[in-house]
C-alpha positions in Angstrom: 52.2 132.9 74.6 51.0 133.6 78.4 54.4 134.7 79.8 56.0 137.9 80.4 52.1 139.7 79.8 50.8 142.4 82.1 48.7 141.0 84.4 45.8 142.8 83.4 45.9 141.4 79.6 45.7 137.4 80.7 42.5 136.2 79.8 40.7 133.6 82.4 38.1 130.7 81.7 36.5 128.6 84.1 36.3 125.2 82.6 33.3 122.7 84.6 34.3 119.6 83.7 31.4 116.5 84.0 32.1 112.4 83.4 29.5 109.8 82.3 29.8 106.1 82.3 32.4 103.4 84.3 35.2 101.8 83.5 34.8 98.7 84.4 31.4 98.2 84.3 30.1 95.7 80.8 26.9 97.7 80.9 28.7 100.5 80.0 30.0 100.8 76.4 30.9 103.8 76.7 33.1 106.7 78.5 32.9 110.2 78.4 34.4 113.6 79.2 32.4 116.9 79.1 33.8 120.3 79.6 32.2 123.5 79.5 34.7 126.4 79.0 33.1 130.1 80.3 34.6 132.9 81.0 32.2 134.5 83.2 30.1 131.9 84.9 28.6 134.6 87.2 26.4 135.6 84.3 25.0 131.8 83.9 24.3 131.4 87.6 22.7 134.5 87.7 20.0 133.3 84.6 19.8 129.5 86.0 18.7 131.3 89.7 15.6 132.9 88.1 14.7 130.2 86.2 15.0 128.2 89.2 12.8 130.6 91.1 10.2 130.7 88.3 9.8 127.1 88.4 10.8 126.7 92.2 12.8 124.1 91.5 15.8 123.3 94.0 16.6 119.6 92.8 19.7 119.3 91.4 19.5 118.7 86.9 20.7 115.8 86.0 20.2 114.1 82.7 19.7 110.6 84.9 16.8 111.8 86.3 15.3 113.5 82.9 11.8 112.1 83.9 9.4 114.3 84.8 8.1 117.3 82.7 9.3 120.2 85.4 12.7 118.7 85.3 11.9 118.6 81.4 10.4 122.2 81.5 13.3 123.2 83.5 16.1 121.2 81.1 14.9 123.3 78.2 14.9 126.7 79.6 18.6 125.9 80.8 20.1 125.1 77.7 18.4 128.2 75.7 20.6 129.8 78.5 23.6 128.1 77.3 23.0 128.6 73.3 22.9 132.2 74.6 25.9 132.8 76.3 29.6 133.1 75.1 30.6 129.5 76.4 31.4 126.3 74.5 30.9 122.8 75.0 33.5 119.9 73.9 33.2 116.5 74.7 35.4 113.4 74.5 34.1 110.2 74.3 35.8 106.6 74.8 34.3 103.2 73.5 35.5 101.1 75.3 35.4 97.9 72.9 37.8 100.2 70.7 40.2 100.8 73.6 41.9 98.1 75.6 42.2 99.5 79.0 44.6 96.6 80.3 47.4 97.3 77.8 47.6 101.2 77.9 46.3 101.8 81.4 46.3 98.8 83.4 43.1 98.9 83.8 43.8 101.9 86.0 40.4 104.0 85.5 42.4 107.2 87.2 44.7 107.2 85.1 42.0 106.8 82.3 40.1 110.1 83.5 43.6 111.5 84.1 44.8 111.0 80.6 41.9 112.3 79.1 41.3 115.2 80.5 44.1 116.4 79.6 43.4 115.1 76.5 40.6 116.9 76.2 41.8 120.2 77.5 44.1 120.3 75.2 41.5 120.2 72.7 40.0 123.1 74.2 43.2 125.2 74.7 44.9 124.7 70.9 48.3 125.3 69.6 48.6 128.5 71.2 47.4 129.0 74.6 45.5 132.6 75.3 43.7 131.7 78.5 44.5 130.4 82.1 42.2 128.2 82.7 40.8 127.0 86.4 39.3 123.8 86.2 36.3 122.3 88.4 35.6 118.9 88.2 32.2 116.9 89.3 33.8 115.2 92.2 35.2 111.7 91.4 35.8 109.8 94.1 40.1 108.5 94.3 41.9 107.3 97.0 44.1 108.3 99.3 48.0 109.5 97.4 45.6 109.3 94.4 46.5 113.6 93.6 44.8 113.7 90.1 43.9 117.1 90.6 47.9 118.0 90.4 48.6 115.2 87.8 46.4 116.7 85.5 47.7 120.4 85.8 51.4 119.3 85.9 51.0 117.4 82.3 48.7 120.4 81.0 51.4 122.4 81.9 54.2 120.5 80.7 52.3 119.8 77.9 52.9 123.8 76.5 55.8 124.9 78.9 53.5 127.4 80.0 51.1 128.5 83.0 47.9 127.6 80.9 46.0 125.5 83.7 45.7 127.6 87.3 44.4 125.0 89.2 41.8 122.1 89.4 39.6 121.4 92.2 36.7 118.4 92.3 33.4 119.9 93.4 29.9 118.3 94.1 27.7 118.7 91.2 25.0 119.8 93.7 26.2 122.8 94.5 27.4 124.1 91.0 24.7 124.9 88.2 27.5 125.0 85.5 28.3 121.5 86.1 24.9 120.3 85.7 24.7 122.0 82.4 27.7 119.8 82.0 25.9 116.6 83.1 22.8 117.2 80.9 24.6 118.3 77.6 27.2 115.1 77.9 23.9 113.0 78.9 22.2 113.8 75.8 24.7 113.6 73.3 25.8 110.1 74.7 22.1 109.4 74.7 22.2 110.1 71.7 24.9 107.2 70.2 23.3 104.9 72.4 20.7 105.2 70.2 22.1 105.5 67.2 24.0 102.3 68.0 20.6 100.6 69.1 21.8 100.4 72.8 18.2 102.0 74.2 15.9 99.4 74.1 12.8 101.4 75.6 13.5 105.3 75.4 12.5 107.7 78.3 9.7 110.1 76.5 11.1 112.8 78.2 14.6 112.1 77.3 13.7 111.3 74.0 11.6 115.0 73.7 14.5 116.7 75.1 16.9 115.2 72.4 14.4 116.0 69.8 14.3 119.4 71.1 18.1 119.8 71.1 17.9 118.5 67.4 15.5 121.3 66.5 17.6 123.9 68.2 20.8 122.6 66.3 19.2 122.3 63.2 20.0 118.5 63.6 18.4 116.4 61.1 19.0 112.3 62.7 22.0 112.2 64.9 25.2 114.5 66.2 27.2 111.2 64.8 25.5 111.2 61.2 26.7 113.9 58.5 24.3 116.2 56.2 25.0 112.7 53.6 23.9 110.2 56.3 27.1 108.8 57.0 28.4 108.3 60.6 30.5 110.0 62.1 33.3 110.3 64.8 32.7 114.2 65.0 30.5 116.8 65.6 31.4 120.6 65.5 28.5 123.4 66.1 29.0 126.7 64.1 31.5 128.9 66.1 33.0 126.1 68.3 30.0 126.3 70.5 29.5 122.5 70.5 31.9 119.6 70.2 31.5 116.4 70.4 34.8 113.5 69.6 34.6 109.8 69.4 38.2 109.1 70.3 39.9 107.3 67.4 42.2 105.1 69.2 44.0 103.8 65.6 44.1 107.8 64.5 46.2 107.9 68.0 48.4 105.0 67.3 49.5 106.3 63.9 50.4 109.6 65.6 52.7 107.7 68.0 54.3 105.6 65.5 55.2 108.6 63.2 
């Protein structure tokens, strides 16, 4: 546990926390959370800036705008950065024909993207919590007495009677690498299940290269959602935590409530 430790033996994370798809929108099938969880982001900014630099590219990386080869170029040196530093990915991810929104939620999507963060976080964190986490979020737009930021560190928190989540804070995407590596790791693996599920009806070649490429660097064979048999899947787990990817299984949830 985190309390009664010296101050100089607790262990920090920054967690950059990305989401992809709306609520109420029927285009849309699916939701998604992304989090990646570093410890010393300083060392990732510093490897994105010369990559930058080499390619002299300013524009912010998105996996939306995956469409031209310098983005491409620029996507793939990136994400070598982040297969070789000690950070993790995990993603949760809703489909939203499984999940009815209007029973549990009211069709309240802040209280969606509120619930599942923490959902996810505690994913990340475990049983027994060994970090304090501060969390940055891309910034997603609520209204006024809409305090999300405090919601979500107040249940965390309550969650594991602990200090385990310092603070969170939304932040524009443009101004924070680490978030973008967010955006283009969730894009892709959601790109990814689209596909699977036949939802792309006309793939974006470089989108398409860049998922292939991911594949390769994974050791991938077809899909994240397809075991070594073939079979789908609602989970994906990279060697060493470094990549996680959940469909959320709302009936697995249920049961847990009922027992």
């Amino acid at each position: 546990m985190l309390t009664n430790k010296h101050f100089k033996d607790i262990k920090t994370a920054f967690c950059f926390l990305d989401e992809t798809g709306l609520i109420h929108s029927e285009r849309d099938k699916f939701f998604a959370l992304g989090i990646i969880k570093c410890g010393n982001p300083e060392k990732i900014y510093n490897k994105i800036r010369k990559i930058r630099q080499e390619y002299n590219y300013n524009e912010e990386l998105k996996w939306a705008n995956l469409n031209r080869k310098i983005r491409f170029d620029v996507a793939r040196e990136i994400f070598n950065i982040f297969l070789s530093e000690d950070v993790q990915f995990n993603c949760i991810i809703l489909n939203k024909d499984e999940l009815d929104f209007e029973k549990y939620y009211n069709n309240d999507l802040y209280k969606v993207y509120g619930n599942f963060t923490v959902t996810l976080l505690k994913l990340i964190i475990g049983k027994d919590p060994e970090e304090v986490l501060i969390v940055l979020a891309d910034d997603y737009f609520t209204p006024d007495g809409t305090d999300i930021e405090v919601v979500i560190k107040k249940f965390t928190n309550d969650h594991y009677k602990n200090f385990v989540v310092a603070g969170v804070c939304q932040i524009n995407s443009k101004f924070s690498d680490v978030l973008q590596v967010t955006d283009l790791i969730l894009g892709a693996i959601l790109y990814d299940l689209k596909k699977q599920r036949g939802l792309i009806q006309k793939q974006n070649a470089y989108k398409r290269k860049f998922l292939n490429f991911i594949y390769q660097k994974l050791k991938i064979r077809k899909s994240f959602f397809k075991n070594i048999f073939g079979f789908d899947t609602r989970n994906y787990v990279l060697s060493g935590d470094k990549i996680r990817a959940t469909i959320f299984d709302c009936k697995r949830s249920k049961r847990k409530m009922e027992d």
